[in-house]
N, C-alpha and C positions, 0 to 999 in steps of 0.2 A: 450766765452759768459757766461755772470751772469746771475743769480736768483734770485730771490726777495723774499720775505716772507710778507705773511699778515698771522698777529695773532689778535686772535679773543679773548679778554683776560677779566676776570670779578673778578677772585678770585687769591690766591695765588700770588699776585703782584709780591710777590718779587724775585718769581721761573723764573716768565716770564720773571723779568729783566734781569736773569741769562741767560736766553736763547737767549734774544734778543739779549745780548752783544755778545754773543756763534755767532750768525748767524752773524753780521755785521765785528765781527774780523776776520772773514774768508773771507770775503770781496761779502756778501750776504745783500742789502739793505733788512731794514725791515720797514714796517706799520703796526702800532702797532690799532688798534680801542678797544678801553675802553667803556665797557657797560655803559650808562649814568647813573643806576643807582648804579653807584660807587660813594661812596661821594667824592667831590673834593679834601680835607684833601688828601686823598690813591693817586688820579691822579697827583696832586703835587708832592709828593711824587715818583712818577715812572717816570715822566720828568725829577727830578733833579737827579734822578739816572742814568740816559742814556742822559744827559743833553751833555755829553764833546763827543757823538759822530753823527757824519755831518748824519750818513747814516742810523741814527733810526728815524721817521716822526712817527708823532700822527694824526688821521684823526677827520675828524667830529665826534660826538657821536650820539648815539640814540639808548633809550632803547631795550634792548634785551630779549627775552623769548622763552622758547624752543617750539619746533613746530608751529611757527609763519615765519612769513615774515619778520619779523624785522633784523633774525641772515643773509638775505640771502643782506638787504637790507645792512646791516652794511659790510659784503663781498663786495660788488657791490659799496660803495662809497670807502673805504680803495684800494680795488683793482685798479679805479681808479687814485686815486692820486697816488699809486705806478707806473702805467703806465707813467703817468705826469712828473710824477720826478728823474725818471730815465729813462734813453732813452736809455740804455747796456743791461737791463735786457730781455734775452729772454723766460726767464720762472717766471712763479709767483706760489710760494708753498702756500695754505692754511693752516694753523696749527692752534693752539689754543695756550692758556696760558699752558694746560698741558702736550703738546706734548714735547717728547724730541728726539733732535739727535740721534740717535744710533748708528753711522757711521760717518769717518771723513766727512766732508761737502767736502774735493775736491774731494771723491768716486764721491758722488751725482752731483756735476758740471760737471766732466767727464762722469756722465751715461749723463746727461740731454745733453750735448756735442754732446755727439754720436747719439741722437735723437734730433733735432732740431726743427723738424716739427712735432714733435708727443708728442699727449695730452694722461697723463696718468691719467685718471678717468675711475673708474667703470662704469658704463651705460650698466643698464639691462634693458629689456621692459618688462613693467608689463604685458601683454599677454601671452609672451611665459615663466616665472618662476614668479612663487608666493612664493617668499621667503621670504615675510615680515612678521613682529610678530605685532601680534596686533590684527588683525582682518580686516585691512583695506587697499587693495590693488589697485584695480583701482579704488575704492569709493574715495579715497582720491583726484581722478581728477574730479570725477563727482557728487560729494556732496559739499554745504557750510560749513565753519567752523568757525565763527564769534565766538564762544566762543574757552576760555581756556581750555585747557586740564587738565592741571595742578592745576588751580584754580577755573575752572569751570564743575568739574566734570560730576554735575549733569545733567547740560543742556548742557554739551555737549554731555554726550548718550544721553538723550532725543532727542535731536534736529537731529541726527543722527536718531536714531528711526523713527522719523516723517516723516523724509525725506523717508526713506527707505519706509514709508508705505504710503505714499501721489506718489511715483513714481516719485518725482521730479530729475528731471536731470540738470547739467550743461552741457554744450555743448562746449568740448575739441576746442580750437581755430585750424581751417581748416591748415591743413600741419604740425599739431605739433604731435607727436608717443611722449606719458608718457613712460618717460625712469626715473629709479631709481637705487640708488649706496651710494657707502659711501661719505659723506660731507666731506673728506677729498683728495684734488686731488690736482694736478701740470701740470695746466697748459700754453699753448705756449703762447706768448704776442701774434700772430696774431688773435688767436682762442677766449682769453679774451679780446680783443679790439674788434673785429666782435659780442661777445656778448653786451658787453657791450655797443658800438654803434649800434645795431639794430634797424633798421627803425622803425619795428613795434613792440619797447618796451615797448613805455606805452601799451599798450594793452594788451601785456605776463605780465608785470609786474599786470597791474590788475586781470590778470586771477589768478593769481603764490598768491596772497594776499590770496585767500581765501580756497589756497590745502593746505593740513593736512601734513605740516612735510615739507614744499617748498626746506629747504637746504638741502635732499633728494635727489631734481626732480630740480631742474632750471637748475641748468649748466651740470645735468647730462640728461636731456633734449635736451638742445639749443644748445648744444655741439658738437651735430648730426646735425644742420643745418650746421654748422662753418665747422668743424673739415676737415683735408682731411688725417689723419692718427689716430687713438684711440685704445690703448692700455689700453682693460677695466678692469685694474685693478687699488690697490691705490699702491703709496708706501710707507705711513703708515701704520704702524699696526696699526689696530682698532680692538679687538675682541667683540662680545658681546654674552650675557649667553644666557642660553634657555628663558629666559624674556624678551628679546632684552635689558638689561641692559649694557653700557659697562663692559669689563674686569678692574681694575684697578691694576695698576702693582706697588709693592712692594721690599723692597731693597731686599728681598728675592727670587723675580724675576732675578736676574742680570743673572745670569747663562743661564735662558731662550730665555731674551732677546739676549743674546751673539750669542745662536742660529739661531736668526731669520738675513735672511739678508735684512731686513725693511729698511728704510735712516732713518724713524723717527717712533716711538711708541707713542701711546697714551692709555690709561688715565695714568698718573704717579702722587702718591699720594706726594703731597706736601711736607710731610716729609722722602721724599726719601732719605735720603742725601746721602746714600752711589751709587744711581742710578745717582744720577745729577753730584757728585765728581767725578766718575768715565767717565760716559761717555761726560760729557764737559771739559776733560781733553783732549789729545794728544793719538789719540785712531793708532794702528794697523791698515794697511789697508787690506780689506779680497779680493780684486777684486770678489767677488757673483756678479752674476747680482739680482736686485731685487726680492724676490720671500716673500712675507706676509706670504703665504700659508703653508710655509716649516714646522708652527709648528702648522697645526692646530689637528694632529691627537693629539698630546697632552691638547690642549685643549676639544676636542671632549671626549677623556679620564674625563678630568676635570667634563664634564657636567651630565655623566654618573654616576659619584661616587656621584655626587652632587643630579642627579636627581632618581636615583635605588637603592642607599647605596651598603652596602654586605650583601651578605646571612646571616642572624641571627640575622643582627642588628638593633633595633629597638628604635627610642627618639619618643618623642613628634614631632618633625620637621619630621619625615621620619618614617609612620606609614602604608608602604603597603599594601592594603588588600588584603588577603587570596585569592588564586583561588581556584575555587572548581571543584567538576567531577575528574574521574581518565584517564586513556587512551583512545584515541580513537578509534585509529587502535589496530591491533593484535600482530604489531612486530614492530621492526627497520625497516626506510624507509627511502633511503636519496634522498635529494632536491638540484639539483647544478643549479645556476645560472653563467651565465657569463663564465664557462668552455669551454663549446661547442668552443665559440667566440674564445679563442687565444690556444686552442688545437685541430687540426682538427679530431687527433686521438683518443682525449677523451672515448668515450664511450668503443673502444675493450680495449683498456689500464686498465678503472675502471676497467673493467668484469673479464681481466686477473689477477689483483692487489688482489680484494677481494674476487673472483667467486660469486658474486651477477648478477641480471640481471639487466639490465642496458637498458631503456628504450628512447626514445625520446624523443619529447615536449606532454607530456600523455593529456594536456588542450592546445594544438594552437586548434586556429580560426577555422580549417576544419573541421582536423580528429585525432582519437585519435593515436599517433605514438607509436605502442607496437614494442618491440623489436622485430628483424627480421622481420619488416614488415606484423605483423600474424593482419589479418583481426578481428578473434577472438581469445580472450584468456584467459587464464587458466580460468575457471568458469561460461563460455558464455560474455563474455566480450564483447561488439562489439566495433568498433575503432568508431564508429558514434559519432561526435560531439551532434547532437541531443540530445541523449542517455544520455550520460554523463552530459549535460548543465541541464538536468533535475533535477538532485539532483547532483552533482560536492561532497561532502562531501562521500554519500556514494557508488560514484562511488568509491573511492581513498581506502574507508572503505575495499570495496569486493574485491580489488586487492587485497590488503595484508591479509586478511583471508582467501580466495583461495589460498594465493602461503606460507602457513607458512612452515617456515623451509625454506627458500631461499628469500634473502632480496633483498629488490626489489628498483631500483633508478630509477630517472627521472629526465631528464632537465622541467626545468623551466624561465621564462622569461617574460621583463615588456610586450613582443606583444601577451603573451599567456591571454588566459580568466584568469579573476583573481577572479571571486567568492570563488574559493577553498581557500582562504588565509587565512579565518576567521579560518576555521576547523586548517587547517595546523599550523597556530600561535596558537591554543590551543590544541593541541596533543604534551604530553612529548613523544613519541614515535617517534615524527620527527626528522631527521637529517638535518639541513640546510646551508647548504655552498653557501655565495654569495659571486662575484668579483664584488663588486658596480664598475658603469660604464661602466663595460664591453661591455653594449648593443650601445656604440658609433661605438668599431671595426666594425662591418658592412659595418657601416655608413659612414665612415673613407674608408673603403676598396674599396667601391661602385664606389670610384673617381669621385664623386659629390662634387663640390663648396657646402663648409659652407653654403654659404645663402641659397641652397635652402636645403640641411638636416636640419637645424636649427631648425624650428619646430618639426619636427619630433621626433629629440635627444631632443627636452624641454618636448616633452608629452611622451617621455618612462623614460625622467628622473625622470617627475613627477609621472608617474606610480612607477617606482623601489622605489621612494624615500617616498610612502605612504606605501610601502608592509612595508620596514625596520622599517619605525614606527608602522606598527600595529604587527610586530616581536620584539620591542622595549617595547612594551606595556606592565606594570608591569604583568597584567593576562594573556600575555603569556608565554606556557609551552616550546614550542618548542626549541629543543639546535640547538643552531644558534651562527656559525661563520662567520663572516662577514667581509672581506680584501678589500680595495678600489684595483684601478689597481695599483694606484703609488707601496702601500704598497705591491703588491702579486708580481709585475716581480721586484722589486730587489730582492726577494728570493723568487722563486716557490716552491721549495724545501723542505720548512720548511712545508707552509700551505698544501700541498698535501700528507705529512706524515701525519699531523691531522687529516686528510679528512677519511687517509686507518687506521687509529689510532681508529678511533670514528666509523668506520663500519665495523670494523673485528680487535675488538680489541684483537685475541690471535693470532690473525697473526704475519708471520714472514716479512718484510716490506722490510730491508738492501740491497736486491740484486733486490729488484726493480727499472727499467729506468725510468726517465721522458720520460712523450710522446714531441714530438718535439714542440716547442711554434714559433707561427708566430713571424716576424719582427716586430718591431713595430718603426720600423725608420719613423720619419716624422707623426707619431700620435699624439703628444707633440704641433706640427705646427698647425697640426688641431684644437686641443684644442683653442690653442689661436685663430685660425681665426674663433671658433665659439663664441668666448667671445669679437671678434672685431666687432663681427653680431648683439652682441646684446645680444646673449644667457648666460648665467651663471652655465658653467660645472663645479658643484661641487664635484659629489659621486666619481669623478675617482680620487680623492686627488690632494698630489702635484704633479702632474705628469710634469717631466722637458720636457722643449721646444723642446731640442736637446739630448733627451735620446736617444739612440744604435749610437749616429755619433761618438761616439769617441770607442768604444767595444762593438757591440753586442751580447747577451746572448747566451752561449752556448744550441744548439737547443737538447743536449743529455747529462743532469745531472743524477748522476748516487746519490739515494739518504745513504746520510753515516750517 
């Protein structure tokens, strides 16, 4: 069974032609839609180029502009006629002019093979993750947006404004849940014939005219009515910055991309040449299953040096300001998140490691959890939530000046009160070790179906995932190590030397065991079955689908 391709194409003609020719010699029909405001001279021009082959088609035109209706509309007629005119094709790829293969095309026919009935697009629901940049998240369903973004700057805040202060609401069409993803997906002929012949399409389609950013949300939408299998990821790589700008990749990129096992990359700068020569040539096959993600901790690296610089360095572009105040507390204190979760023996372990004391969750919900259960401690301390809720800062303050000369730790966690964070991100005196994601194990463990943890793992992701930013924040002091899970169980090892490194650093460490780490067989499965729900588990990284089925981690590393 074939694929089809629709390319979305306005600029760099002559890359696209390259690509085109790339997908159809492999025996991949393509529909090519050319922005109408290409002048006809170029569109000539790109006909007589792919002129000598059966299986490239040009569809209607009509202008196109970003965050409009127009890119979703020009999808929607191309897609079409690709349906129409090939009757083999059981999947249809969305791409662009600047997208490129990264992989032989029969990889990608053999994966889409082995999933026949299953649509790979992203599809998140704006309720449960606000991951969008911008400022505009379910407003973009419930607001007008009759002007440009791009060209209409001004009235389009204004008119946004207006709306926001006048109360005015659109009214979500009955049975439809705003779902958002990346505008780059592969999907089945059954699921894009189903949308695209929709009973009640003119009416989505007039709703879908007037949301902000539509090639977003429509088929990542209506995809959920159709679908009876969704695999919510893409298999292009699309990155974008901390501005929501894409990534644009570079022949100095090739190495990177080599890493990624994407079928197809996007943005690729025009004058790639050594990216296009290379990879529309006769590429190696890697058998990967698709995974985008595999490189994003390198990118995340990227946004960091990009958004924080290094210590000392100062331009015009990256001019930090100063934080002021010196310590808060009295001494060293450290902060573990996500430990607890996949060490059950964590705490006697720390307390043996460094001889520190080694406390609870000092801020859950209740009570305050002082080691060994002491009701009160060192300095009249009471374990009373009450108590502590009252000022959280200088509760944490009187721990650690009642106990100096004995360092004192504590778990922490997205279900614990989180007032304390502000103090804690501005105390150089803190010690912070977080397993981003870890707060899923639970959840995972619980043997509860995805759908109904779902929300639940979206509002502790979204808790974990504001601490790390206001720990990220340039005026925070706090030393803060931060390991996703992907990144910490392929080597526990390393980050748990840090840990006794940075809290007892004249310790001798060598002949200390790992405490035993839970299984984590079949948490990978979870993951996905809560990104088939809807949800978008990020902080836990790449974590692979089928991580311990082939070797699981030894429960007793001995650290060297």
């Amino acid at each position: 069974m074939s694929f089809g391709v629709v390319m979305l194409c306005h600029t760099a003609l002559d890359r696209a032609a390259q690509v085109a020719r790339h997908w159809a010699a492999n025996g991949c029909p393509v529909v090519i839609h050319l922005d109408r405001r290409v002048p006809e001279a170029q569109r000539a021009a790109l006909a007589a180029a792919l002129s000598d082959l059966p299986d490239v088609r040009f569809s209607a035109r009509v202008p196109c502009e970003w965050g409009t209706f127009s890119l979703v509309q020009a999808t929607n007629i191309a897609a079409t006629q690709l349906l129409a005119s090939f009757p083999q094709v059981g999947h249809v790829l969305l791409a662009s002019g600047a997208c490129l293969p990264i992989r032989p095309v029969a990889e990608l026919q053999a994966h889409l093979g082995a999933h026949p009935d299953t649509d790979f697009i992203e599809s998140v629901t704006t309720a449960d993750v606000g991951w969008t940049i911008g400022g505009l998240n379910k407003e973009r369903f419930t607001l007008r947006f009759p002007f440009s973004w791009k060209k209409q700057r001004r009235l389009f805040d204004r008119y946004v404004v207006l709306q926001r202060r006048l109360g005015v609401q659109r009214r979500i069409p009955a049975g439809l849940v705003p779902h958002l993803g990346s505008q780059w997906w592969c999907l089945t002929r059954r699921s894009l014939q189903a949308i695209l012949s929709h009973p009640d399409r003119p009416r989505l389609d007039r709703y879908f005219r007037r949301v902000w950013i539509p090639d977003e949300s429509y088929f990542q939408t209506l995809v959920r009515q159709v679908s009876t299998r969704i695999e919510s990821r893409s298999l292009t790589l699309c990155k974008f910055d901390f501005q929501g700008r894409p990534h644009v990749f570079y022949d100095d990129h090739l190495h990177l991309l080599r890493q990624s096992d994407a079928f197809v990359a996007r943005k690729i700068w025009p004058q790639a040449d050594l990216l296009y020569r290379t990879f529309l040539t006769e590429l190696p096959e890697r058998r990967a299953a698709p995974n985008p993600a595999k490189i994003d901790r390198l990118f995340a690296k990227a946004v960091e040096r990009r958004t924080r610089g290094r210590p000392g360095l100062f331009m015009q572009s990256r001019f930090p300001t100063r934080a002021r105040g010196g310590n808060r507390a009295a001494a060293t204190y450290g902060v573990f998140q996500g430990f607890a979760q996949l060490f059950p023996d964590f705490h006697p372990w720390l307390a043996r490691a460094t001889g520190a004391r080694v406390h609870g969750h000092l801020f859950a919900p209740d009570r305050v959890e002082f080691a060994e259960n002491e009701r009160v401690f060192t300095g009249g301390l009471s374990n009373s939530a009450a108590l502590r809720d009252y000022n959280p800062g200088s509760f944490l303050t009187n721990l650690v000046w009642n106990t100096r000369g004995e360092t004192q730790c504590f778990q922490f966690g997205p279900a614990d009160v989180q007032d304390v964070t502000r103090f804690i991100a501005g105390d150089s005196n803190a010690r912070v070790f977080i397993i981003s994601g870890a707060f899923a194990v639970p959840l995972w463990r619980s043997a509860r179906p995805a759908a109904a943890v779902r929300a639940e793992a979206a509002r502790l992701q979204k808790i974990e995932a504001d601490l790390i930013a206001r720990l990220d924040h340039p005026e925070a002091k706090a030393n803060v190590r931060i390991w996703s899970l992907a990144e910490f169980v392929e080597n526990p090892a390393e980050p748990l030397m840090q840990l006794l490194d940075d809290l007892n650093p004249r310790g001798s460490h060598r002949d200390v065991d790992l405490p035993p780490m839970i299984p984590l067989l079949g948490f990978g499965a979870f993951l996905q079955d809560l990104r088939n729900q809807g949800m978008h588990p990020v902080l836990m990284g790449d974590f692979p689908i089928d991580f311990g089925s082939k070797s699981a981690p030894s429960p007793l590393l001995r650290l060297k």
